[in-house]
N, C-alpha and C positions, 0 to 999 in steps of 0.2 A: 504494500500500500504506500501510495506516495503522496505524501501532502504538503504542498508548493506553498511558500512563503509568502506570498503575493493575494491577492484579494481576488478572487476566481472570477469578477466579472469585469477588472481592468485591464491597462493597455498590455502589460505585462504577462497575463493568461491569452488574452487576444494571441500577442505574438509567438507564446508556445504554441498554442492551436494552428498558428498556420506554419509553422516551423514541421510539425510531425504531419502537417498534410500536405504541403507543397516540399518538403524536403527527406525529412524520414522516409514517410510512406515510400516514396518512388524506389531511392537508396535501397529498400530493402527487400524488394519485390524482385523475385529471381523466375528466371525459367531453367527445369530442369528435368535430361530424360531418364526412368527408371527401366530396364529392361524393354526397350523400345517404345514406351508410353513414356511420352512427353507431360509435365507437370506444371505447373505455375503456382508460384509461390507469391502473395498480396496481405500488406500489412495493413490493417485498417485499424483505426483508434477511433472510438467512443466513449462520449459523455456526455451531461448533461449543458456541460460548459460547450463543447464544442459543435452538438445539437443547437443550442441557443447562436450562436457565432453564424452556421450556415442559413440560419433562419434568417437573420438580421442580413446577412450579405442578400439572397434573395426578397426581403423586406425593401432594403437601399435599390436594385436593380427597377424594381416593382414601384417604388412610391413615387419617383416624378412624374410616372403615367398616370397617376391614380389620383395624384395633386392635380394634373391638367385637365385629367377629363371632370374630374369633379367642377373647379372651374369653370370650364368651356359650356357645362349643360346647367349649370346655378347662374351663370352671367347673359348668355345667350336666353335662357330662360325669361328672366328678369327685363332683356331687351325687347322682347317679344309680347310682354306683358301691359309694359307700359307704352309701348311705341316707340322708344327713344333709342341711338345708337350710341348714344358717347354715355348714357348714363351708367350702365356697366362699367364703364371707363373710370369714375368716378367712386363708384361702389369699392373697385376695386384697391383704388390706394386707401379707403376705410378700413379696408379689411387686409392688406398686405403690409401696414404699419403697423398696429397692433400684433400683430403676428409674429413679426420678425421681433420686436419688442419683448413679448411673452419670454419668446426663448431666450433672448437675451438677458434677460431679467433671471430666469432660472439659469442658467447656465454659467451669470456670475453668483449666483445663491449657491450652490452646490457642488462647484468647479474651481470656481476664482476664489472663492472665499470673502468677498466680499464685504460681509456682513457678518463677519464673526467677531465682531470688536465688540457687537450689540448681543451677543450669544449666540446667534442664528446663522443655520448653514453651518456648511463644510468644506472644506478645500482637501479635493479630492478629485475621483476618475470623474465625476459628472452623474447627468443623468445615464442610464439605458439607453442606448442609441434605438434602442427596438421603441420605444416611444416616441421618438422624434421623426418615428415614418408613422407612426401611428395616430395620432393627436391631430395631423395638422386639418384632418378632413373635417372633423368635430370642429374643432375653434371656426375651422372658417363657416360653418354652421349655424356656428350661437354667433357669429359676430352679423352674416348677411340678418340674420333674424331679426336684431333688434335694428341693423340700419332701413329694411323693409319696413318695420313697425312705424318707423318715423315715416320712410317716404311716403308710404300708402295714403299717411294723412297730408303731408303735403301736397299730392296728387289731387286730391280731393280740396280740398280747398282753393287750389290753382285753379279748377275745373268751376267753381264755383264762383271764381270772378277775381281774387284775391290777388295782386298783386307777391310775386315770387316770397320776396321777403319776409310780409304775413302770411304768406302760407310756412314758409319756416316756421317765426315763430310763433304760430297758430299754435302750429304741429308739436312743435320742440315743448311747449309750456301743458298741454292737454294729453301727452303720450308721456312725460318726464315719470307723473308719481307711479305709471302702471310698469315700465320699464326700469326705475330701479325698485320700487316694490319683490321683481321677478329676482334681478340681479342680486341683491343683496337677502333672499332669502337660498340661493343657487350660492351666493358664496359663504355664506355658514354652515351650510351642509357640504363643502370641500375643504375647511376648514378642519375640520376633523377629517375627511380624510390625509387631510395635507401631516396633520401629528401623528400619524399611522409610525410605528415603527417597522415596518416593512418597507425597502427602499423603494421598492418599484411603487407600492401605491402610495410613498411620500411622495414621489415626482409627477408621477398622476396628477395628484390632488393639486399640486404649486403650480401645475400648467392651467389646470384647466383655472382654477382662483385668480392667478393675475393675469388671464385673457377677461377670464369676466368681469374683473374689478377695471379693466384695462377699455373694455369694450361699451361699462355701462357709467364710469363716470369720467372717462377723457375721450373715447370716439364720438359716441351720444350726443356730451356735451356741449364739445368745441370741434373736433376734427367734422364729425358730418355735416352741422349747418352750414360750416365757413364752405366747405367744397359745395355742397348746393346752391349757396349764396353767388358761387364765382362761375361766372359765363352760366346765368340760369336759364340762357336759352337752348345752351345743350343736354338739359334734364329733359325736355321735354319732344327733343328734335328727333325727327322730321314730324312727330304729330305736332297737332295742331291747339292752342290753348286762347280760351276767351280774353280781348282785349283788358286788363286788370282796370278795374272799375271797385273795386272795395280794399279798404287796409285793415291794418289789426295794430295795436299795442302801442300806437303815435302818442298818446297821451293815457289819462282814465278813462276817456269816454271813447275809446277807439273801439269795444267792442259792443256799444252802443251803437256807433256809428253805423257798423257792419249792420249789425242787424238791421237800423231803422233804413240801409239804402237794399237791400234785401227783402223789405216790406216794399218800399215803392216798387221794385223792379215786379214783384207778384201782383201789386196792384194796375200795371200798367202805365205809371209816371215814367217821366224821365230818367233813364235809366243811366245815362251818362253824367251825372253828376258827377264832380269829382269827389273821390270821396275825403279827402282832405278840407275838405269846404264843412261836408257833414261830422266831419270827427270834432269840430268845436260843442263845445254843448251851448244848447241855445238860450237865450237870455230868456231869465224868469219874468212874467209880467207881474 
């Protein structure tokens, strides 16, 4: 029985495994005839270390395909939904900043050591590489979901007359309590996963915790409105949206305003008001 002084799922065990499979193995593999029957001689090694290793290399081969097609049928999806080309395009650096960030953020947590001054973390092999093909389908997942949840209502109030901007912050101030509501009940129940003393469902739990804490209060908050806000005619391009005729949030009575040019338009008045005229409130007699 041999028991290697190294930590069986770091860089160190990696490089024995491939030592006895790309250099042993072959080395020791003979061919040989006994009494005119010819024999073959083949060394093979197994374990559970070196099972997990060939997993993870086919994992690596396998995950940028599985990243792109995921993408390509979530974003094309999404273009096809709302009408728009470029807005995919936009979804996208939502969702590919937080992302690359997540892992970053773990992988100085657990690797760098970062944060061991404060107690926390480890400076060590890192995460399980088998995670980091595994995870990234999920995160991008829970992240399109909450920046759909916003756009949907942006869309709709866009469609409603609203001038881009109030349809943001319509949208951003009416979806806020129910999207971190979800958030911050998803990230206390990873939060104990994250204190697991098992390392694989430690790293689990910090992935999926700081994409969601990552996703529900700095994409949410700041990264999606501003990229919706900028060139907002490519959210909605090549479809077609009503000329903005109502706002929201210019003052207190802004969403008075809305409503009361909302009532004229159902009544049949002039519908072109502007609604900056309407958002004063009107003097008391």
């Amino acid at each position: 029985m041999v028991y290697p002084m190294f930590q069986p799922t770091g860089a160190a065990a990696a490089d024995l495994s491939y030592y006895l499979s790309d250099v042993l193995e072959p080395a020791s593999s003979r061919e040989f005839v006994v009494k005119g029957r010819r024999y073959e001689f083949v060394v093979r090694h197994s374990s559970i270390v070196a099972a997990q290793f060939d997993l993870t290399n086919k994992m690596q081969a396998a995950a940028p395909w599985i990243c792109i097609c995921v993408a390509f049928v979530g974003f094309v999806s999404v273009g096809l939904s709302f009408h728009s080309a470029f807005l995919p395009c936009k979804l996208a650096l939502t969702v590919a900043m937080p992302l690359l960030a997540t892992y970053g953020v773990v992988i100085a947590f657990f690797q760098l050591g970062w944060f061991e001054f404060l107690g926390l973390g480890s400076h060590g092999s890192g995460p399980d590489p088998l995670i980091l093909y595994t995870t990234p389908c999920c995160l991008f997942g829970l992240a399109m979901d909450y920046d759909l949840f916003l756009f949907v209502r942006v869309y709709e109030y866009r469609k409603k007359g609203y001038d881009n901007r109030s349809a943001v912050a319509r949208a951003l101030v009416e979806t806020g309590p129910v999207i971190t509501t979800a958030g911050v009940l998803f990230a206390i129940s990873l939060v104990f996963l994250t204190l697991s003393k098992t390392p694989f469902m430690q790293y689990l739990g910090a992935i999926y915790l700081t994409g969601i804490c990552l996703d529900v209060f700095v994409v949410r908050t700041c990264l999606a409105p501003a990229f919706l806000c900028m060139a907002e005619t490519l959210n909605y391009w090549p479809g077609e949206m009503p000329i903005p005729r109502l706002t929201w949030g210019e003052d207190g009575a802004g969403g008075f305003a809305a409503a009361l040019l909302e009532a004229r338009s159902s009544d049949g008045s002039d519908a072109s008001t502007p609604a900056s005229a309407a958002s004063k409130p009107a003097d008391s007699k």
